[in-house]
C-alpha positions in Angstrom: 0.0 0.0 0.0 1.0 3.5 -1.2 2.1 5.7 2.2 -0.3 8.3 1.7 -3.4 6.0 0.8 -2.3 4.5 4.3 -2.2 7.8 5.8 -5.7 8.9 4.2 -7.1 5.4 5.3 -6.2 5.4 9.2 -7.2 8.9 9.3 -10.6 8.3 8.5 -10.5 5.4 10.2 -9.3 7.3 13.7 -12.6 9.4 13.7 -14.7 8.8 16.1 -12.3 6.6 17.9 -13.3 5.8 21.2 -11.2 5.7 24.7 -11.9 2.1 26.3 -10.3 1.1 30.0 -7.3 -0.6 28.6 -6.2 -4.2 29.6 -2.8 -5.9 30.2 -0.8 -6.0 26.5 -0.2 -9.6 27.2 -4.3 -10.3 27.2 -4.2 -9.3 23.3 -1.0 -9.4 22.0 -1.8 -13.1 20.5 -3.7 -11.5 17.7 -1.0 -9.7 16.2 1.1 -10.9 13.5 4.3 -12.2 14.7 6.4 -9.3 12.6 4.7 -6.2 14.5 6.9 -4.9 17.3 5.2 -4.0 20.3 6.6 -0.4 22.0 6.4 1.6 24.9 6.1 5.2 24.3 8.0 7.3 27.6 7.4 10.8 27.8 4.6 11.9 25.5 3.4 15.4 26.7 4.8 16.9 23.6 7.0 14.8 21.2 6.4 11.9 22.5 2.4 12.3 21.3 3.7 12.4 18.2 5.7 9.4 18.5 2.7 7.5 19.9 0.8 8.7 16.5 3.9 7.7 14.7 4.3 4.4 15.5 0.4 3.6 16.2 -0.1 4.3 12.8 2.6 1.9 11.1 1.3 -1.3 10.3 4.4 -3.1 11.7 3.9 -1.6 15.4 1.6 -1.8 17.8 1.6 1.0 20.9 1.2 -1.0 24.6 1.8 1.3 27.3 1.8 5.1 27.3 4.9 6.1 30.2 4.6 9.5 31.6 4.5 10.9 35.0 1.9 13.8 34.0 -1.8 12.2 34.3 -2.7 14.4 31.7 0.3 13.4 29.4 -0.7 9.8 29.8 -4.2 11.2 28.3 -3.0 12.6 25.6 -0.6 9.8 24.3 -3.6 7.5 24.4 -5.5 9.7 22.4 -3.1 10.1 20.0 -2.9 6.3 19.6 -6.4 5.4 19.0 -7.1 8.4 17.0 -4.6 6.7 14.9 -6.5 3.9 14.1 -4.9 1.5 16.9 -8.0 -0.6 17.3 -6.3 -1.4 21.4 -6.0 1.5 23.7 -2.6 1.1 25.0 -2.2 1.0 28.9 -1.0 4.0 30.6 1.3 3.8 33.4 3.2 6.7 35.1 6.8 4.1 35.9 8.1 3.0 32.5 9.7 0.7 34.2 6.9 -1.5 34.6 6.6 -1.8 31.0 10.2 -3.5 30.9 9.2 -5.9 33.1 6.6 -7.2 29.9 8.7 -10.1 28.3 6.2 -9.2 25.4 7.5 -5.5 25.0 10.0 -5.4 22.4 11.5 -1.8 22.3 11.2 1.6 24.3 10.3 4.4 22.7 11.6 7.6 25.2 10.9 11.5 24.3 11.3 12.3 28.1 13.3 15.4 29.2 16.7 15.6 28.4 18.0 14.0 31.9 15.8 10.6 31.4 17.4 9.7 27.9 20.6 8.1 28.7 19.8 6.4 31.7 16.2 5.1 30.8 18.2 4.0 27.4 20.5 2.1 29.8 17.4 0.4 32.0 15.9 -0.7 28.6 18.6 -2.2 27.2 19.4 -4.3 30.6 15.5 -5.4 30.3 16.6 -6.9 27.0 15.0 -4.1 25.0 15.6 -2.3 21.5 15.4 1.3 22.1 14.2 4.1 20.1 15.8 7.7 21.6 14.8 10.9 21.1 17.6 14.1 20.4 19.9 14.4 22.3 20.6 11.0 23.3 21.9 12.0 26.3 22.2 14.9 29.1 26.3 15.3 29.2 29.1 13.1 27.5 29.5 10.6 29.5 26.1 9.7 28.9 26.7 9.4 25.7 29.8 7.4 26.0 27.7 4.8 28.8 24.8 4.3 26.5 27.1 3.5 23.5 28.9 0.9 25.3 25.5 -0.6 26.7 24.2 -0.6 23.1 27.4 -3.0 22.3 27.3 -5.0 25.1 23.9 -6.0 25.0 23.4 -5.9 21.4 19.9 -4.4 21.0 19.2 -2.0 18.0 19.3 1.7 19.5 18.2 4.5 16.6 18.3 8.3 17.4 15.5 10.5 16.5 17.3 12.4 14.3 14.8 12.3 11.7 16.2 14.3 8.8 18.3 11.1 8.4 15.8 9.2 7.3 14.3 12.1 4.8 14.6 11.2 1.5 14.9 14.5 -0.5 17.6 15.2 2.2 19.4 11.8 2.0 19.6 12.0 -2.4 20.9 15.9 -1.6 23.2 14.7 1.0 24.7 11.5 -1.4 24.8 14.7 -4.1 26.9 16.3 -1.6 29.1 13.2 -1.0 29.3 12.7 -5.0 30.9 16.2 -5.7 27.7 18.5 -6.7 29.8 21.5 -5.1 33.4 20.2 -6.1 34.8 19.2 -2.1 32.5 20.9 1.0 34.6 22.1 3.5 32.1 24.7 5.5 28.9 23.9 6.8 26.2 26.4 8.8 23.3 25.3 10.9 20.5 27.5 12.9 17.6 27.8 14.6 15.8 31.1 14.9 12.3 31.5 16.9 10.4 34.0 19.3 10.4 32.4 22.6 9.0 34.9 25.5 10.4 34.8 29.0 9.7 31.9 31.4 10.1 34.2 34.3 11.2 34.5 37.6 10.1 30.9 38.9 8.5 30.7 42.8 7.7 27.5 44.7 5.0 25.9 44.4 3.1 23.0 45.2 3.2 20.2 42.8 0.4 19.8 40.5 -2.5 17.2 40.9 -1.7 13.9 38.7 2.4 14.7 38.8 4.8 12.8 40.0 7.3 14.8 40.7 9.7 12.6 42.3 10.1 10.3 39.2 10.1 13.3 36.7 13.0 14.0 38.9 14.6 10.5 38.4 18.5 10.3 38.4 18.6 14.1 38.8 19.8 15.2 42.2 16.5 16.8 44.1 15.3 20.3 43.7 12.4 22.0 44.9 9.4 21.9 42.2 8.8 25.7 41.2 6.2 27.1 39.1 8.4 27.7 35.6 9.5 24.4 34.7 7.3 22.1 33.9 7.0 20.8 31.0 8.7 22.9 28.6 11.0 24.9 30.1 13.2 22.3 31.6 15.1 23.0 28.8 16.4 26.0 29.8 18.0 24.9 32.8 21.3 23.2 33.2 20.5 20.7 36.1 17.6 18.6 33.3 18.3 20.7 30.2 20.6 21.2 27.5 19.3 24.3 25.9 18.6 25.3 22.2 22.1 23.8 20.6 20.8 20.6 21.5 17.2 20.6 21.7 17.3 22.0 18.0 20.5 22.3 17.2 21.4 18.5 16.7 18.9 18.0 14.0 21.0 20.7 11.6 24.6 20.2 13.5 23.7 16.3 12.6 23.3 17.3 8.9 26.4 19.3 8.9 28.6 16.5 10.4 26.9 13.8 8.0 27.6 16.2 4.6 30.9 17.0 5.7 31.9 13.7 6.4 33.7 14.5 9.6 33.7 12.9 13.1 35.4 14.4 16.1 36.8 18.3 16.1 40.0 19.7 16.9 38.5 22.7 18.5 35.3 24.5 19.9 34.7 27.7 20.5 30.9 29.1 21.5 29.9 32.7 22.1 26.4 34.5 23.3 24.7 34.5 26.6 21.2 35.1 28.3 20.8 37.9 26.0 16.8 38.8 25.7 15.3 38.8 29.4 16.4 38.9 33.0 14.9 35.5 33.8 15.4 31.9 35.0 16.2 31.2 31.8 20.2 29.7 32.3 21.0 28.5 29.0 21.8 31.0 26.4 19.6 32.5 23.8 22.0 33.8 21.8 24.8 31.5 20.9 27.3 31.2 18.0 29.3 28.0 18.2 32.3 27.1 15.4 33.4 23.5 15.4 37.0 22.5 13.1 38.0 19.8 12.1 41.0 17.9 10.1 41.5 18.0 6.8 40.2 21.6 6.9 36.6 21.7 7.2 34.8 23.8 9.3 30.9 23.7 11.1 29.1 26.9 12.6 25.6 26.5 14.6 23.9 29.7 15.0 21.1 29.7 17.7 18.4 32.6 18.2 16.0 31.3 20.7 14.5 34.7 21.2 14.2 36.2 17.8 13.3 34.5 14.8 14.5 36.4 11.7 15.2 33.4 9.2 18.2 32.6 7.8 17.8 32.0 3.5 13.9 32.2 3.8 13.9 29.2 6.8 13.4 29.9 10.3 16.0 26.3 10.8 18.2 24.4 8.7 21.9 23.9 6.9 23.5 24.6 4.0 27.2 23.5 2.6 29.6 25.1 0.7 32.2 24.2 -1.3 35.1 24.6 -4.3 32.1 25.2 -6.8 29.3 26.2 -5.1 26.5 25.8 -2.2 23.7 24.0 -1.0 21.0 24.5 0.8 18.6 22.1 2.9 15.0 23.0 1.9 13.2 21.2 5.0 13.0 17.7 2.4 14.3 19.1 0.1 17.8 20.6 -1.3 19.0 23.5 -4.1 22.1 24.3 -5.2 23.9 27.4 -6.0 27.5 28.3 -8.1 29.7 30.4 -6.7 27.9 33.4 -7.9 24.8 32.7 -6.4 23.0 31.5 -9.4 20.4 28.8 -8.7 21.4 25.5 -10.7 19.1 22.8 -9.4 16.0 23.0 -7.0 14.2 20.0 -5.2 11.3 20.3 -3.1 8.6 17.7 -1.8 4.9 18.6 -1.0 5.0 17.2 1.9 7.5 19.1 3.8 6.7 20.9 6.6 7.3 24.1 8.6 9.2 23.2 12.0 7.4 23.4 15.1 7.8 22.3 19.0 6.5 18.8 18.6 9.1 17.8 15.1 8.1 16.3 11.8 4.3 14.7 11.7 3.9 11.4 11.0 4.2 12.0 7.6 7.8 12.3 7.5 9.0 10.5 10.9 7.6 7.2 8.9 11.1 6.1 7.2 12.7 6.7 10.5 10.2 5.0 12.3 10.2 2.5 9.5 14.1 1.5 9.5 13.9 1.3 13.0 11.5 -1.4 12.8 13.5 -2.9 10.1 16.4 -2.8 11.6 14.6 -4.9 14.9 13.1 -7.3 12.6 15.5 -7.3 9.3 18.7 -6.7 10.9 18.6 -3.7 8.0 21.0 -0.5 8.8 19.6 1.7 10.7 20.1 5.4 9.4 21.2 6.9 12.9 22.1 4.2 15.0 23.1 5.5 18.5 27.5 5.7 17.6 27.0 8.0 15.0 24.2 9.9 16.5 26.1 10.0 19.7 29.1 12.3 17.6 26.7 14.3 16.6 25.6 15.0 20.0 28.4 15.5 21.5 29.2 17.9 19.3 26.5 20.0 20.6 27.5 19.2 24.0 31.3 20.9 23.8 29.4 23.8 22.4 28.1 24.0 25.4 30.9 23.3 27.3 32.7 26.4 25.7 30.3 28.3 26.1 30.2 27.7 30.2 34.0 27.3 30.3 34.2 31.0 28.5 37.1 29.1 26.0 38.4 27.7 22.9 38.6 23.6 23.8 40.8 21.8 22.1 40.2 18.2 21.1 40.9 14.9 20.2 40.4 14.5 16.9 40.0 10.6 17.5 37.8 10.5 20.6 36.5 13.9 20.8 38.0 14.2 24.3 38.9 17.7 25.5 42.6 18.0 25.7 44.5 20.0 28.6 41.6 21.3 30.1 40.9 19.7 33.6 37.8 22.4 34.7 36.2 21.7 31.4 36.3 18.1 31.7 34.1 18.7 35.1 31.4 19.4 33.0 32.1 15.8 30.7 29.9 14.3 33.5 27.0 15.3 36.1 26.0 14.0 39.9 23.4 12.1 40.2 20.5 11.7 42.7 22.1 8.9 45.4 20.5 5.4 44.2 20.1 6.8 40.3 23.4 6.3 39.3 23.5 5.0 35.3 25.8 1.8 35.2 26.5 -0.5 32.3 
């Protein structure tokens, strides 16, 4: 079947879907064909809703449980489910770790804060389950480095949500890329520009009716809930966020690396600050980050959070250039440019979409979601499995470790390791609440 007769098929079919009291996946999970996987979804006030639509809608899955810790989440991941034609609610449990203990579960799907990736990728993989991570993979390097190793050790298929990988306008310009359509590409740009208002001074508060606060918490050491945090702008803060270089920033920094063919830099440099409001806000708002590499190729992320003047018509993207000319990622979709700016070649898709806070509909997360099933099932490649994701992150993450450090770092080309710089290698790693410690 066609995609978007599938698409136009469980849409109708989702209206007027009704919420039933769901039962223990194990009661019905006899019906289903024996190539479907079954998931958990983990985290599904935002992107994760999308992800429960996602994979609810793909023939070859089938959506058991709905983790979240926010009543109201767990609500609205069900919803999304059955209003894409799952014909079984999936059960919604607020401890995702109950759904590993399901020998019938096959793979955890997490879009959780920042803090919860690495360490709930960890807890799957030790339950003997594939995993399916949001960006960033992880909160700090380490992280990264931890659930890389697990993924080896116990040999379960971990994929990245770094969608654009899976694109298919963006993978035939990125091969053009590779082929020589600009003669050699040794400078790539990425950015993110939006309008985000201030989150305020925070002030405690008590914690809302249907949150558990404690396990949104998790391996995080303990702070006081306060009324600016949750669910969004977490972000924002060090102690569970990243900030915009990674919350948007890997998606285009992940292009960049993948055109330019590069790994690990040599050195990082970020500039910008807390630049629009005197708020909570920690992260910066404002930050220009430049990324070299051997064999003289270069990366620079610029990130607005708090004004969105676009960048070559696009509020977020990439674009390459070269010996004989550019290119520039049109959401799916590519053009290329000679030196002189004259347009040579231009390749859109109808279905490409305009960014917002949740990511790419269902419409285009489908080859992503689909390769990761493949990849379970087929043993297929998976087009972001979590090693080369993981670069990609980290990238991001010595960005931001510039950027708090005030310095150039200089790297390991081989590792990515900062070099010489014991204070900045604090920040390789994080404390963790006592009892939450990550282990492989």
């Amino acid at each position: 079947m066609r995609r978007r007769d599938f698409l136009k098929q469980t849409t109708a079919a989702s209206t007027g879907a009704v919420l039933f009291t769901p039962q223990p996946f194990s009661i019905f999970r006899k019906g289903l064909p024996n190539e479907k996987i079954v998931v958990a979804i983990m985290g599904t006030n935002s992107r994760g809703a999308a992800l429960s639509r996602g994979f609810a809608s793909l023939p070859q899955a089938e959506v058991a449980y709905i983790c979240d810790v926010d009543d109201a989440a767990i609500a609205k991941g069900v919803e999304a489910a059955t209003k894409a034609g799952q014909k079984n609610a999936p059960k919604g449990i607020k401890d995702f770790r109950e759904a590993l203990d399901d020998p019938a579960l096959d793979a955890l799907v997490i879009a959780s804060p920042d803090h919860w990736h690495a360490p709930a990728s960890i807890m799957a993989l030790q339950a003997g389950k594939h995993v399916y991570v949001e960006k960033p993979c992880s909160h700090n390097p380490r992280e990264g480095e931890m659930l890389v190793e697990a993924a080896k050790r116990y040999g379960k298929v971990v994929q990245m949500g770094n969608q654009r990988r899976s694109w298919p306008l963006v993978v035939e310009g990125i091969q053009a890329l590779k082929d020589g359509v600009i003669g050699r590409p040794y400078y790539a740009r990425a950015w993110y520009a939006n309008t985000r208002e201030s989150i305020g001074k925070g002030k405690p508060a008590p914690v809302p009716a249907g949150l558990d606060y404690e396990l949104w918490q998790g391996p995080a050491p303990r702070r006081p809930y306060q009324d600016n945090l949750i669910h969004y702008n977490w972000h924002w803060f060090w102690h569970w966020g990243t900030g915009e270089i990674l919350n948007n920033g890997t998606h285009f920094i992940d292009l960049c690396r993948w055109g330019l063919e590069v790994d690990y830099p040599t050195q990082v440099s970020s500039n910008g600050g807390r630049y629009a409001y005197d708020d909570d806000w920690e992260t910066p708002d404002t930050q220009i980050t430049t990324f070299d590499f051997e064999d003289n190729k270069t990366i620079a992320w610029e990130g607005r959070s708090c004004n969105g003047q676009p960048i070559e018509g696009m509020s977020a993207s990439a674009s390459f250039h070269g010996e004989n000319g550019s290119m520039v990622i049109l959401g799916n979709g590519y053009a290329i440019f000679d030196n002189k700016g004259k347009e040579l070649k231009k390749v859109t898709y109808e279905s490409a979409q305009a960014l917002d806070t949740t990511g790419p509909g269902f419409n285009l997360d489908v080859d992503h979601l689909t390769n990761f099933y493949q990849g379970i099932r087929d043993g297929a490649e998976l087009n972001s499995e979590i090693e080369d994701g993981n670069k990609s992150v980290l990238l991001c993450q010595l960005g931001n470790i510039a950027h708090r450090t005030k310095r150039t770092l200089t790297c390991d080309p081989s590792t990515g390791k900062i070099l010489n710089d014991p204070e900045a290698m604090k920040l390789w790693g994080r404390e963790y609440e006592p009892g939450w410690e990550p282990s492989v």
